[in-house]
C-alpha positions in Angstrom: -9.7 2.4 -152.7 -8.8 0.4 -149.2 -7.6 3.1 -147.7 -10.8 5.3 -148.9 -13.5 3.3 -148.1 -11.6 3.1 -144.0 -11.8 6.4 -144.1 -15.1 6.2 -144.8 -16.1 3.6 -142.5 -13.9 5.7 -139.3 -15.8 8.9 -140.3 -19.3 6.9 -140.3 -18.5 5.5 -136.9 -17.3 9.1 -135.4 -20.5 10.7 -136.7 -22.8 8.0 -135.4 -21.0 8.8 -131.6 -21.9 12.5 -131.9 -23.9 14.0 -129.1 -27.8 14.2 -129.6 -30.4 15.4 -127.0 -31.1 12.9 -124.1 -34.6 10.8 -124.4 -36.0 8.6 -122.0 -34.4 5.2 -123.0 -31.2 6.9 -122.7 -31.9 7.3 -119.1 -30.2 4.1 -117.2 -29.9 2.9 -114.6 -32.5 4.9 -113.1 -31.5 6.4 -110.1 -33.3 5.0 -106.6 -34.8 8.2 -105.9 -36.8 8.4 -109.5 -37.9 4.7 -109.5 -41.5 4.3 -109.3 -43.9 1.5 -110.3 -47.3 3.1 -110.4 -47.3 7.0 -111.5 -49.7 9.6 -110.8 -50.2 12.2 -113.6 -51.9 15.4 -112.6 -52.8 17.5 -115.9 -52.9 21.0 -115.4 -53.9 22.5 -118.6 -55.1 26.5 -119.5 -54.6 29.4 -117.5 -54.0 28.8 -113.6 -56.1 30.0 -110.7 -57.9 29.2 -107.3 -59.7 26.0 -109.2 -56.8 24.8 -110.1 -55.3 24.5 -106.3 -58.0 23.0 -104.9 -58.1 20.8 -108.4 -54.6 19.7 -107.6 -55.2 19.7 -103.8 -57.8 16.3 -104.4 -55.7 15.1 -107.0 -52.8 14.7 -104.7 -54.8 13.3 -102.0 -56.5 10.5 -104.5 -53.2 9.6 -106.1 -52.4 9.2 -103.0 -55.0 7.1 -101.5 -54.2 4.8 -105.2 -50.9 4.3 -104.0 -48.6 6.4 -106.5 -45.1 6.4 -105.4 -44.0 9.2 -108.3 -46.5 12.1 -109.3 -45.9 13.9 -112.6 -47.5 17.4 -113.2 -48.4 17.7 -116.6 -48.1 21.2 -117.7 -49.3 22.7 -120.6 -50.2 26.6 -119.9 -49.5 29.8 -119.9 -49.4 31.3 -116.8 -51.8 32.5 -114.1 -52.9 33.7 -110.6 -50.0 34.5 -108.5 -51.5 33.7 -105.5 -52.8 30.9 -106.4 -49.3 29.9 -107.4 -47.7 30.3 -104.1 -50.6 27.9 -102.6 -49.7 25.1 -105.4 -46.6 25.8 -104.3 -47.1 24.9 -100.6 -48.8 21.7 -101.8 -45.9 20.8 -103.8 -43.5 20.9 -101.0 -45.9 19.9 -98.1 -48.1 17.5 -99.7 -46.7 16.0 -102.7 -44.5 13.1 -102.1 -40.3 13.6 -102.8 -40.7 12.1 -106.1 -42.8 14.6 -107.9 -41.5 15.8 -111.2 -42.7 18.5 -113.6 -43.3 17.0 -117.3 -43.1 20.5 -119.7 -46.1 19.0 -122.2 -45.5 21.6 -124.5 -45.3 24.7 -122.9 -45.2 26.6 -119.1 -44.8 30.2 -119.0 -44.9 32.0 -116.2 -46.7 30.3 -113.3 -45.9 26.9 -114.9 -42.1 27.8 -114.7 -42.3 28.4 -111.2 -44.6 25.3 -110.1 -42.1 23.0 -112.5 -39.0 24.8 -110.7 -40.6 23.4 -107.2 -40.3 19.6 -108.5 -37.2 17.6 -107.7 -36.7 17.4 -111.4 -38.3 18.3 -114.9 -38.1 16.7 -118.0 -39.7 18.2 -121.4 -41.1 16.9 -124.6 -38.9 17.4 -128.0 -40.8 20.8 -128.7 -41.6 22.0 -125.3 -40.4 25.4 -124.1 -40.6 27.1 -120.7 -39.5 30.4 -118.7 -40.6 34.1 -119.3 -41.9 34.1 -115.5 -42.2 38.1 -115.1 -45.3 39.1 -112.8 -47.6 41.1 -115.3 -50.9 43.1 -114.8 -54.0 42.2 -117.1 -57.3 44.2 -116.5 -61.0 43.7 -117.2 -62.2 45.1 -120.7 -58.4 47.1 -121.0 -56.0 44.2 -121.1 -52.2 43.5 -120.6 -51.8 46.7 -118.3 -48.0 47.8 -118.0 -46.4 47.7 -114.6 -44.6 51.2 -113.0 -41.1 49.6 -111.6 -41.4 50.2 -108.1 -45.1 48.2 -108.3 -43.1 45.5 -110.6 -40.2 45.1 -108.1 -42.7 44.6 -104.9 -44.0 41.7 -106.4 -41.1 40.3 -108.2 -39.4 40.5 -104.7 -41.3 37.4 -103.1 -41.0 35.3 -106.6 -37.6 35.7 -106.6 -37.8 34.6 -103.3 -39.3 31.5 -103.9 -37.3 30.8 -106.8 -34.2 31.3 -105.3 -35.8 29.3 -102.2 -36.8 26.5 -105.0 -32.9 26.9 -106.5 -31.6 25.8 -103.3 -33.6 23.0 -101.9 -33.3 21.3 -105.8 -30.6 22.3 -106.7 -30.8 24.4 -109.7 -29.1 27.4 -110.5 -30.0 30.6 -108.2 -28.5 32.7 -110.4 -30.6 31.3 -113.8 -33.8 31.0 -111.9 -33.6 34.4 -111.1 -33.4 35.3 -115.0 -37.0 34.0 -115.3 -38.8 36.3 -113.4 -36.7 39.6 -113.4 -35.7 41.4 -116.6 -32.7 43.3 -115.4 -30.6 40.3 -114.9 -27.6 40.0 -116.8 -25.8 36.7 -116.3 -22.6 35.3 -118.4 -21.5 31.5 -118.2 -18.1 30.4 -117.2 -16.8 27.0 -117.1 -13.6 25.1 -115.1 -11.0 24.4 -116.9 -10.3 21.1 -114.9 -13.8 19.4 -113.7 -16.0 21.2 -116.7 -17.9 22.5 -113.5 -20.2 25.6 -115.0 -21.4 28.6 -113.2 -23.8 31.4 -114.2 -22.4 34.8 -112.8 -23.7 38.4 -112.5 -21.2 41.6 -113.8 -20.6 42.1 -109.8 -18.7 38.5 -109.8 -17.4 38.3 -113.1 -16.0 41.9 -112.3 -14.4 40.0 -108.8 -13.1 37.1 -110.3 -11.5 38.6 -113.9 -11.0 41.7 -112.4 -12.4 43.5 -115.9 -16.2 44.3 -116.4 -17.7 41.7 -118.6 -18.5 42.4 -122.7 -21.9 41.2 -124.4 -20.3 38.4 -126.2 -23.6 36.2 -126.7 -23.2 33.0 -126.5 -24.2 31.1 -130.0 -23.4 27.8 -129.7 -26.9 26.9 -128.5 -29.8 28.1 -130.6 -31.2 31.5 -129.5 -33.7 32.1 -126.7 -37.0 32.5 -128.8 -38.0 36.8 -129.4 -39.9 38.2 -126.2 -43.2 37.3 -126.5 -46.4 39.9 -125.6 -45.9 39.9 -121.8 -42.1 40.9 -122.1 -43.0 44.3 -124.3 -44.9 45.8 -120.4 -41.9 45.2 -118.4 -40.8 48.9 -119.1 -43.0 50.3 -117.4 -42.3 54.3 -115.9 -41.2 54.5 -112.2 -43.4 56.9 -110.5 -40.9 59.7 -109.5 -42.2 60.0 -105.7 -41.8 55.6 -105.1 -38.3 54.4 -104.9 -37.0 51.5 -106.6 -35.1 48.9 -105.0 -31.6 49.0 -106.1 -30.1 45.1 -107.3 -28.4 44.9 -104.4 -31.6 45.5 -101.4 -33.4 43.4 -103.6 -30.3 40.5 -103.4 -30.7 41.2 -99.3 -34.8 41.2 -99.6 -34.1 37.8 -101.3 -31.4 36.1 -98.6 -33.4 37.4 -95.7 -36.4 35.5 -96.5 -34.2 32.4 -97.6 -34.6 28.8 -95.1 -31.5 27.3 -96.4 -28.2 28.8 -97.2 -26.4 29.0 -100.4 -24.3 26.3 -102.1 -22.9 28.4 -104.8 -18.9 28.8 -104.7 -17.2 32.0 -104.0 -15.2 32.9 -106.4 -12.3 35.6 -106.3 -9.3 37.0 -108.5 -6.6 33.4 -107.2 -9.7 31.3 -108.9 -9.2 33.2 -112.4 -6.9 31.0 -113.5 -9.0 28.1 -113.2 -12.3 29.5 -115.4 -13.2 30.6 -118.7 -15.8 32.5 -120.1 -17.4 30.5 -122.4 -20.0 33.6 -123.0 -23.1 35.4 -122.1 -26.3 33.3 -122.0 -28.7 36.2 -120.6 -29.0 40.0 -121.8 -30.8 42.9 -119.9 -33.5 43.4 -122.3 -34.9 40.1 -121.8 -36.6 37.5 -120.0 -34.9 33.5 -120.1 -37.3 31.7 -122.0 -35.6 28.1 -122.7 -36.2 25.0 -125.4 -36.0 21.1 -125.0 -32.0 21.4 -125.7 -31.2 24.7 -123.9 -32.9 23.7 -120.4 -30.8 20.1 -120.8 -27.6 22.2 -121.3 -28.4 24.8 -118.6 -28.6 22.0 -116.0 -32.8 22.3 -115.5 -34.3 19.1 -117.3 -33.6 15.6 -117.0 -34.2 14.2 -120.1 -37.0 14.9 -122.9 -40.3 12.7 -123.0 -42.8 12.5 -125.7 -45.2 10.4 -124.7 -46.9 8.3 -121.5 -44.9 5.3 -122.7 -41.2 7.0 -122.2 -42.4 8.6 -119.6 -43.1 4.9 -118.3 -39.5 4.4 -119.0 -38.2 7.0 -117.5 -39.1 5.7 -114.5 -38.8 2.3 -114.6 -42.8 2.2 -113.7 -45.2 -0.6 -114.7 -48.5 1.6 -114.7 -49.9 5.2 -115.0 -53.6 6.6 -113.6 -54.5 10.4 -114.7 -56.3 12.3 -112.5 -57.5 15.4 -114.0 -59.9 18.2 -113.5 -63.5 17.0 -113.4 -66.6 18.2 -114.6 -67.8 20.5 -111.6 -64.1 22.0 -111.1 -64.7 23.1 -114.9 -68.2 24.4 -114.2 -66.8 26.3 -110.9 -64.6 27.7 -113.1 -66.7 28.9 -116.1 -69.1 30.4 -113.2 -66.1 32.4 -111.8 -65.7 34.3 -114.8 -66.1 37.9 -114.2 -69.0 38.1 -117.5 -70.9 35.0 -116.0 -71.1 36.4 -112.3 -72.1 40.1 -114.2 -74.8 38.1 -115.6 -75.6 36.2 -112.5 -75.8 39.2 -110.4 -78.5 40.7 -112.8 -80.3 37.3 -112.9 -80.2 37.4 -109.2 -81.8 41.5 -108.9 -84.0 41.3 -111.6 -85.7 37.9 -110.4 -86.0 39.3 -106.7 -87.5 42.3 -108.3 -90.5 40.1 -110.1 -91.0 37.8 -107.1 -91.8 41.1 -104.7 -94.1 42.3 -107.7 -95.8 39.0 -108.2 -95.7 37.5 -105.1 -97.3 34.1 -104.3 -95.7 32.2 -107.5 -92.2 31.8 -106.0 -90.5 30.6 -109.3 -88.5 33.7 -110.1 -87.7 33.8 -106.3 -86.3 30.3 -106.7 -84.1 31.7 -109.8 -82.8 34.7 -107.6 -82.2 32.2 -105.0 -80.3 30.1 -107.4 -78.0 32.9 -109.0 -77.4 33.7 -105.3 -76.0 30.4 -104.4 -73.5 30.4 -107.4 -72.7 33.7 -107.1 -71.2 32.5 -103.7 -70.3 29.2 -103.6 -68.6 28.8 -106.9 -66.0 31.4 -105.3 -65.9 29.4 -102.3 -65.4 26.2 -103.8 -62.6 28.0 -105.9 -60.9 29.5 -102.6 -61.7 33.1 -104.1 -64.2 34.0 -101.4 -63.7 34.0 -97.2 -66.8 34.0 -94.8 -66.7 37.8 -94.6 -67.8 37.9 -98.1 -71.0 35.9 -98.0 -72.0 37.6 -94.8 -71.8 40.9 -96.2 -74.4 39.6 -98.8 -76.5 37.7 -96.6 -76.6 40.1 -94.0 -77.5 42.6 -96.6 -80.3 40.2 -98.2 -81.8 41.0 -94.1 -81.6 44.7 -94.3 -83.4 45.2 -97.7 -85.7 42.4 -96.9 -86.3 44.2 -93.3 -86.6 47.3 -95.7 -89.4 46.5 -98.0 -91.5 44.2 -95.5 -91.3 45.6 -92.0 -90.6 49.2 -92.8 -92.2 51.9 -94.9 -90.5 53.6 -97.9 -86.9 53.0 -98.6 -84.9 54.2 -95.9 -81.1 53.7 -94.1 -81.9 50.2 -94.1 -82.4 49.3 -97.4 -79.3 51.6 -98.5 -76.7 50.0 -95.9 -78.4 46.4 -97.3 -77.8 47.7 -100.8 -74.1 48.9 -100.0 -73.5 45.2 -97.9 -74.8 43.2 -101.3 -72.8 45.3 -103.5 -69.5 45.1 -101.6 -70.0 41.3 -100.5 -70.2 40.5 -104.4 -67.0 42.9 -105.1 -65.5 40.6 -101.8 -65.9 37.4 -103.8 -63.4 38.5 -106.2 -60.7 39.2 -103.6 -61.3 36.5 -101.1 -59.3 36.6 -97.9 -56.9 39.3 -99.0 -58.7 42.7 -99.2 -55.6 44.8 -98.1 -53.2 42.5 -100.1 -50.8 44.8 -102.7 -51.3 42.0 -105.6 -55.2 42.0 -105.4 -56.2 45.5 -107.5 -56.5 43.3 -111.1 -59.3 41.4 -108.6 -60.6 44.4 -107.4 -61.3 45.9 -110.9 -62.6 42.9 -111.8 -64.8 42.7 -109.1 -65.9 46.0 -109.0 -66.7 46.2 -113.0 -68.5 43.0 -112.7 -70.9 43.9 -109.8 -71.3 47.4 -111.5 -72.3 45.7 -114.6 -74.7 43.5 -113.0 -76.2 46.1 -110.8 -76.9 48.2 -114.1 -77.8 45.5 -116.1 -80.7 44.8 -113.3 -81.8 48.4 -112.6 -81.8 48.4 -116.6 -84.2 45.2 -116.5 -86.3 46.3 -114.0 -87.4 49.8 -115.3 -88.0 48.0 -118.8 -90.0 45.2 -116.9 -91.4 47.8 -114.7 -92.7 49.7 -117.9 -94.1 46.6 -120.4 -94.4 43.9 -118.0 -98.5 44.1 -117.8 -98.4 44.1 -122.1 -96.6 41.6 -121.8 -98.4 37.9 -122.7 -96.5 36.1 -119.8 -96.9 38.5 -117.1 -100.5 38.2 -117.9 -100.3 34.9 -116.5 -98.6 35.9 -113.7 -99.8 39.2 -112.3 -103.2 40.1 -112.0 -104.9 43.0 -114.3 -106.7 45.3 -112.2 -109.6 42.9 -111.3 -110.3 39.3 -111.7 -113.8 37.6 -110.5 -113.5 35.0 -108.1 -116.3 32.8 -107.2 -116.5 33.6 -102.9 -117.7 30.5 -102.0 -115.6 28.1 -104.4 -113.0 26.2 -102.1 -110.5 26.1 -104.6 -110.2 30.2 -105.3 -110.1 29.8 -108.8 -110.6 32.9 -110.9 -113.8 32.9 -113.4 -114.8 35.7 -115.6 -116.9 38.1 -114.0 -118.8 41.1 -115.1 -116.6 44.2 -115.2 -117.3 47.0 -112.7 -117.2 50.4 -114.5 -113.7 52.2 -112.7 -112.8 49.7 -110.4 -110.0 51.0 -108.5 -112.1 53.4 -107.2 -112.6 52.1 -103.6 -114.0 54.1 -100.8 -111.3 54.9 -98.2 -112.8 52.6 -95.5 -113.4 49.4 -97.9 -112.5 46.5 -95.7 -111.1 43.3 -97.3 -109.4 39.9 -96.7 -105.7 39.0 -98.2 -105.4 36.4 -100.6 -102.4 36.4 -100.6 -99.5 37.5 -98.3 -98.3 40.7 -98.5 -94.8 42.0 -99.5 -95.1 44.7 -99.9 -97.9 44.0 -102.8 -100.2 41.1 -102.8 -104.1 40.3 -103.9 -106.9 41.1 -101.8 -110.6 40.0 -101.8 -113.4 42.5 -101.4 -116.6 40.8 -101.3 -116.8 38.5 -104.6 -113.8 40.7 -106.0 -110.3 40.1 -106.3 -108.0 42.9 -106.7 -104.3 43.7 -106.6 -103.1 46.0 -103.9 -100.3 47.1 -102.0 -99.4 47.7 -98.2 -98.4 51.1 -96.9 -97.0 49.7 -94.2 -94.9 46.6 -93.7 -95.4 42.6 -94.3 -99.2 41.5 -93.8 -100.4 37.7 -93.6 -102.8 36.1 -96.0 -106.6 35.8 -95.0 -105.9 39.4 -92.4 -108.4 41.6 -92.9 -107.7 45.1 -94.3 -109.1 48.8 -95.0 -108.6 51.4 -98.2 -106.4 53.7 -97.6 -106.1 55.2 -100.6 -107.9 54.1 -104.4 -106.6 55.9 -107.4 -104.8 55.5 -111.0 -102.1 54.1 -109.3 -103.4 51.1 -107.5 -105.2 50.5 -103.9 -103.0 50.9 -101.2 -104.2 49.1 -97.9 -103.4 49.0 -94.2 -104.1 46.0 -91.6 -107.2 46.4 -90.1 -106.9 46.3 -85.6 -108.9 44.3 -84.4 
């Protein structure tokens, strides 16, 4: 029974000094470089685009006026804008301070792997999972689009780039990083037999080291990478037969041509064989690395897991934490930037420039157009989407179809070039700066089926408004009927019944007049106690000019300034 009950008491003792995953509190000392009393979390939460640069552009700057020596980005998303993630990027490593570290609060996929890989270190909560960085395609209306090879491997060139770039400056792995972002690579983990050093490997050095090609022995000790999720399923796209794609090894030169500092990893050949053994292969072909709280801890990539602000707190040794996340209007820029909203916006914009020229002199649906204008452009320039050329294209079109209708007759080369101006401008604001960039055509759909939208929408509007808009109860307060009595002599021009004249748009050619109102092109003009709608045949005319009949029939009074 002695002897039982030591036994028992030895095999309690060995199980309680079994490993477990790393936490916060196990973290000590903390090392000088982490250390940090006041910590700036920046929160960057949902899908990632040009609002979320300049979000995280402020941020930086007020944690930094607040004094934060560490700054923590939060991440919980699941990918986004790759442009936009090479400019958070260049914030990280030009603007952030050295101790900035990536907190994995539960998930970052794609763009989130590559911003957390550009932090000196990141640490993950219990359930958090990262990786599966592959550039993908979505499009307007038609989704997920799948990616031909050779368009696949132009863009995964520069991520890999700045991964591998990333790799080297903190550290991590170049061979594993690589494995986020590009499905073809194959990578086995061998392991010194006298420091425990580990290194990931490709078939070309496993092949130069062992001198045998390696086998597909999974590795199972760790639990398995989670299946591919929906991204993964498009990475097969077809190669067009007329575009050649790179080969591994121009890619590998694409990569170390574009690198600032040079590799640290070891070169191994067939003398170091003795010293390493295959301990299996951690990444297959067919897939993308996608990596949970314990696998990034064994493959070298986190520091620890965190649950919550207070181990993060511990973690590094800090006596205070402020948050600084999105606000309001970043949120409103970036509702107004979705492609639906400007669609709408755009028809908002047409249809109430449209009423304002027909009822002119009111000025509130000119003040609406004016209003859809000014988001349509500065919510994309507040969200870095749009460059100057953009807004003046539209402006400069606004000019020409506002020269068009007031200065010159009919509808001629000026109106149409104003027309094309607008309608490109508005496609612009969707591309920004990068017009003739390869990455931009999911913009460029978008922007073209969102101004396409809106300009039907409007044309749509206006021929319904065009058709009902005298029936209509409202317009009746707004747009004149075809005669209203107005008292001459009463100072304050307001319209009073009058007795109705038997057909009165029948004018004599001849009939002179005074404007009312201004007109552009349409207006109201008095003849004698008689106020009446009619239209200019020529360009803009001033209120109280006098005018002449041109022409009086079913289709309104048209009138021309009279020369004094």
């Amino acid at each position: 029974m002695i002897v039982a009950g030591v036994m028992l008491l030895i095999g309690t003792a060995a199980l309680d000094r079994s490993p477990r995953p790393q936490s916060a509190t196990d973290l000590t000392p903390i090392p000088a470089g982490r250390k940090a009393e006041t910590i700036a979390i920046i929160s960057v939460d949902g899908p990632i685009d040009g609002v979320t640069t300049r979000s995280i552009e402020r941020r930086l700057q007020e944690a930094k006026e607040a004094g934060c020596d560490a700054v923590v980005i939060e991440l919980d998303t699941p990918g986004g804008d790759l442009m936009a993630t090479f400019d958070i990027l260049e914030l990280i490593r030009n603007q952030a301070p050295a101790n900035t570290v990536a907190w994995v609060r539960p998930k970052a996929f794609s763009a989130g792997t590559i911003i957390a890989l550009a932090t000196r270190e990141i640490i993950i909560t219990p359930t958090g999972v990262f990786g599966d960085a592959a550039p993908i395609q979505g499009m307007p209306v038609v989704g997920l689009r799948q990616l031909p090879a050779a368009e696949r491997a132009k863009i995964e060139a520069p991520l890999l780039s700045e991964v591998v770039f990333d790799a080297r400056r903190q550290g991590w792995d170049e061979k594993l990083v690589q494995a986020f972002v590009a499905v073809d690579v194959e990578l086995w983990l061998i392991q010194n037999r006298t420091n425990g050093d580990r290194l990931f490997v490709d078939a070309a050095e496993y092949e130069r080291i062992f001198g045998d090609a390696p086998v597909a022995t999974r590795l199972t000790r760790l639990p398995a990478p989670p299946a591919k999720d929906q991204f993964s399923e498009l990475l097969g796209g077809s190669s067009d037969p007329d575009e050649p794609v790179p080969t591994v090894a121009e890619r590998n030169e694409t990569i170390e041509f574009l690198q600032d500092f040079p590799s640290k990893r070891p070169v191994l050949g067939p003398e170091d064989a003795p010293d390493w053994v295959l301990l299996g292969q951690v990444v297959s072909p067919d897939e993308l690395l996608v990596l949970r709280a314990d696998e990034a801890a064994a493959y070298g990539f986190t520091s620890g897991e965190v649950g919550d602000e207070i181990e993060l707190m511990t973690f590094f040794g800090a006596t205070k934490i402020i948050r600084f996340d999105e606000s309001w209007s970043e949120r409103l820029v970036r509702f107004m930037t979705i492609w639906p909203v400007r669609a709408i916006l755009i028809t908002v914009m047409l249809v109430g420039f449209f009423i304002e020229i027909a009822a002119p002199g009111y000025g509130a649906f000119g003040l609406v157009s004016l209003a859809s204008l000014a988001l349509l452009l500065g919510a994309p320039l507040l969200a870095g989407m749009a460059d100057w050329w953009t807004v003046a294209a539209v402006l400069l079109g606004l000019m020409l179809v506002a020269l068009e209708l007031f200065l010159l007759p009919g509808f001629g080369v000026a109106g149409l070039l104003g027309a094309f101006l607008i309608f490109g401008g508005l496609v612009g604001t969707f591309i920004g700066g990068r017009p003739f960039d390869d990455s931009i055509r999911e913009d460029l759909v978008r922007g073209l089926l969102a101004t396409s939208i809106g300009f039907l929408g409007a044309g749509v509007g206006i021929w319904l408004l065009w058709r009902n808009l005298p029936r209509l109860s409202l317009a009746r307060g707004l747009i004149l009927a075809e005669e209203v009595g107005v008292i001459a002599d009463d100072p304050s021009e307001r319209a009073v019944p009058s007795a109705p004249i038997r057909n009165p748009v029948n004018l004599a050619p001849g009939t002179v007049g005074i404007t009312a109102t201004p007109l552009r092109t349409s207006g109201r003009v008095r003849f004698g106690d008689r106020m009446m709608d009619a239209q200019s045949a020529g360009g803009y005319i001033e209120r109280d000019t006098k005018v002449r009949v041109i022409s009086s029939d079913e289709l309104g009074i048209k009138v021309e300034e009279l020369e004094s």
